[in-house]
C-alpha positions as CSV (number, residue, x, y, z in Angstrom):
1,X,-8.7,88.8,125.6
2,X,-12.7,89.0,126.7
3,X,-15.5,91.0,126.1
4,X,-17.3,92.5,128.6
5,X,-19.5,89.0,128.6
6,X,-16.4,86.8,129.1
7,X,-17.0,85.7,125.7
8,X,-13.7,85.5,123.7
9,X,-12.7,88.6,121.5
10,X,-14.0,87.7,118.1
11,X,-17.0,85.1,119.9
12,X,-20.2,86.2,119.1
13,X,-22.0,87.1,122.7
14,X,-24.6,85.9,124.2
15,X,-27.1,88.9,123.3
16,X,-27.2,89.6,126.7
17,X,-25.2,93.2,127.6
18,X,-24.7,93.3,124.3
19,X,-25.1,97.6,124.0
20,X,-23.1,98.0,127.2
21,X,-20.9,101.2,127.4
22,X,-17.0,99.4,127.6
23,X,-17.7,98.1,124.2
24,X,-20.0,101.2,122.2
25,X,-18.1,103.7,124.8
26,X,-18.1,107.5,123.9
27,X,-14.7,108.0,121.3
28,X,-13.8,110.8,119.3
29,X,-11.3,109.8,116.2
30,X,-11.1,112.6,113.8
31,X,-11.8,111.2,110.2
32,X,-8.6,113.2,108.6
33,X,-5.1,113.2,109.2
34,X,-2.5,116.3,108.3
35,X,0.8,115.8,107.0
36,X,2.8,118.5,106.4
37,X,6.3,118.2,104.4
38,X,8.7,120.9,103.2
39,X,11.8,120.4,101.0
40,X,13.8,123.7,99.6
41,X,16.1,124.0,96.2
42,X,18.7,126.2,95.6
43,X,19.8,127.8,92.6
44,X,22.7,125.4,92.3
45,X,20.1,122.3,91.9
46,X,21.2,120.4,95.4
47,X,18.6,120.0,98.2
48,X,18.3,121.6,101.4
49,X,17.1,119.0,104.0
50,X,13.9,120.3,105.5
51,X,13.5,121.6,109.1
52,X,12.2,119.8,111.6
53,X,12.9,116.7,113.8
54,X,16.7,116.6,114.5
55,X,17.7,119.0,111.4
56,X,20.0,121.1,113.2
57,X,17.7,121.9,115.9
58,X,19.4,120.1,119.0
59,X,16.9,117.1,119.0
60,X,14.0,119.9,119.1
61,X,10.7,119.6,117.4
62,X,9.2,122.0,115.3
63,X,10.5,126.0,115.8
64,X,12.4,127.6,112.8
65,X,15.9,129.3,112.1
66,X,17.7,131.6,110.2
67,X,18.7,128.9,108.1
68,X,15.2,128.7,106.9
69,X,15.5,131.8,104.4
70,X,18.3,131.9,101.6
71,X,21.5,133.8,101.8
72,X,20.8,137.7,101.3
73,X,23.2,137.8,98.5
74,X,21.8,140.2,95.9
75,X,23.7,139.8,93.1
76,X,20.6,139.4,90.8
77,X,17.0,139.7,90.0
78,X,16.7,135.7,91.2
79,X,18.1,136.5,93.8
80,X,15.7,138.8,95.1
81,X,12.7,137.3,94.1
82,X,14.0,133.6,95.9
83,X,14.7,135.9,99.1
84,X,11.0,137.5,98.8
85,X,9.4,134.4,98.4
86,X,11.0,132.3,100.7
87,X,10.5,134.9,103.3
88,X,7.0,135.1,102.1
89,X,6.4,131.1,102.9
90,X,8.3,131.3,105.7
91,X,6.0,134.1,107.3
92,X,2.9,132.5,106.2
93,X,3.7,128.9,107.7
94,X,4.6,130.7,111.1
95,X,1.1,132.9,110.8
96,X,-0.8,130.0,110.1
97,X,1.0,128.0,112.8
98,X,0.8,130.9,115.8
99,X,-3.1,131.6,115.1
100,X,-3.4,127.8,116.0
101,X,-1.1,128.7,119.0
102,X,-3.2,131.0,120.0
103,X,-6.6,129.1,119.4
104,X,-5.6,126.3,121.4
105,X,-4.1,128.6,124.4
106,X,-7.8,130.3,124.5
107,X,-9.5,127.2,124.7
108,X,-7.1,125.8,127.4
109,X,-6.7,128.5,129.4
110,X,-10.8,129.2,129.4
111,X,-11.1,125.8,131.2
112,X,-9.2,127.4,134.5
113,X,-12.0,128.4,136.9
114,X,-11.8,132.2,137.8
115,X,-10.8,132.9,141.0
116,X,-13.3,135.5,141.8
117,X,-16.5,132.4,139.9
118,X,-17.3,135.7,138.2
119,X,-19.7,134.1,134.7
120,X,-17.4,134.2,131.7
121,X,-14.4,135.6,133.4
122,X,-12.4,132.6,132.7
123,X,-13.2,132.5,128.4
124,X,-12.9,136.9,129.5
125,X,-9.1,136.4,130.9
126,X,-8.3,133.5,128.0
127,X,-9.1,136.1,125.4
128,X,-7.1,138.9,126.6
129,X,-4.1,136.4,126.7
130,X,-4.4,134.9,123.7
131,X,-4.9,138.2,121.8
132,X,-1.5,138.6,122.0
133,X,-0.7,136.0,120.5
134,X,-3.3,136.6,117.8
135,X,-1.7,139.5,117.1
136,X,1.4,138.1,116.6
137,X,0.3,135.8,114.0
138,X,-1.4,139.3,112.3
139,X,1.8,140.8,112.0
140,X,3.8,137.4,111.0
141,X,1.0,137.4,107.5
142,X,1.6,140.8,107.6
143,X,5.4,140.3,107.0
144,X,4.8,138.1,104.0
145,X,2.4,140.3,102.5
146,X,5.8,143.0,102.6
147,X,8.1,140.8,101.8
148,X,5.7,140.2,98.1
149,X,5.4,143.6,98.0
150,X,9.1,144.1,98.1
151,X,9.4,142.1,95.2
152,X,6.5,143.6,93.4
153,X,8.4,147.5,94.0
154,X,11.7,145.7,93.5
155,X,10.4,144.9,89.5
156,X,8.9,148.1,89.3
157,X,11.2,150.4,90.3
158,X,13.8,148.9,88.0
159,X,12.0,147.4,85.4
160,X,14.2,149.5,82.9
161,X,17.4,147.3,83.8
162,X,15.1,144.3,84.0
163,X,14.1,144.9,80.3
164,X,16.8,145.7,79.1
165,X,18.9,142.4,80.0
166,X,15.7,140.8,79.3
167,X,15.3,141.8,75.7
168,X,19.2,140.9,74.9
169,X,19.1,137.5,76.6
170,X,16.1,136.8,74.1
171,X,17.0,134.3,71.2
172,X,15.4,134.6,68.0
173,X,12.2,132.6,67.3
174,X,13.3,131.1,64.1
175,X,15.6,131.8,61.2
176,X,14.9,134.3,59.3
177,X,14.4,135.0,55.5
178,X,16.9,137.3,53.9
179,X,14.6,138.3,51.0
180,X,18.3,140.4,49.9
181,X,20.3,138.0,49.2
182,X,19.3,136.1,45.9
């Protein structure tokens, strides 16, 4: 491979054409990178695969499922708070990921020209598109702020039961002194 200057890649050039736009040309490389992984436990200690890539998804990328959340089984106070808080994380991922949706549909769609060259119509008609999906990703955080507040009612509406199996599943400290028996 050459430069510009038919010098061989790695050659020093001749000086001459040295600033020329093929090799400084105008780049944009973001200086961070995301990565983004998920893995779920259940009670019974084995590992749910995470979502994603070909994980039961017909070969699709991203999305979510059903299969996302725990079985609503609730046959205890675990069980309840895993279902509130996996609900919870689920909500906030998709939140977090359809108010990016809807970012990058505003700033696509307020590239199209409008058709009447009214000033501002196109970012005008972007907006009112990509409010909807803005207000989707409202409602989506506010589904996981319910779904910790049903946990939050859910402990203190029985907290008498909660307590009560609580304090008789407690072991003692340490042994005791029996100052009686001599």
């Amino acid at each position: 491979m050459t430069t510009p200057t038919g010098a061989p890649t790695g050659a020093p050039s001749s000086g001459k054409g040295s600033n020329d736009s093929a090799k400084f040309g105008a780049s944009f490389a973001p200086a961070f990178t995301l990565n983004v992984s998920q893995s779920k436990n259940t009670t019974n200690g084995a590992t749910v695969p995470p979502q994603g890539g070909q994980g039961g998804q017909g070969g699709r990328g991203g999305g979510h499922s059903e299969a996302s959340l725990p079985a609503p089984e609730f046959t205890s106070p675990a069980d309840v708070r895993n279902y509130c808080n996996a609900l919870r994380a689920l909500m906030v991922g998709i939140s977090f990921e359809v108010a990016m949706g809807a970012e990058i549909l505003k700033g696509v769609l307020s590239t199209v020209p409008d058709p009447e060259g009214r000033i501002g119509g196109s970012k005008a008609r972007a907006w009112r598109i990509s409010r909807k999906l803005a207000k989707s990703a409202d409602s989506a955080a506010a589904a996981a702020k319910n779904a910790a507040a049903c946990y939050a009612m859910f402990q203190q509406q029985y907290e008498e039961e909660i307590n009560r199996v609580r304090h008789r599943a407690r072991k003692p400290q340490a042994p005791r002194m029996d100052w009686a028996r001599q």
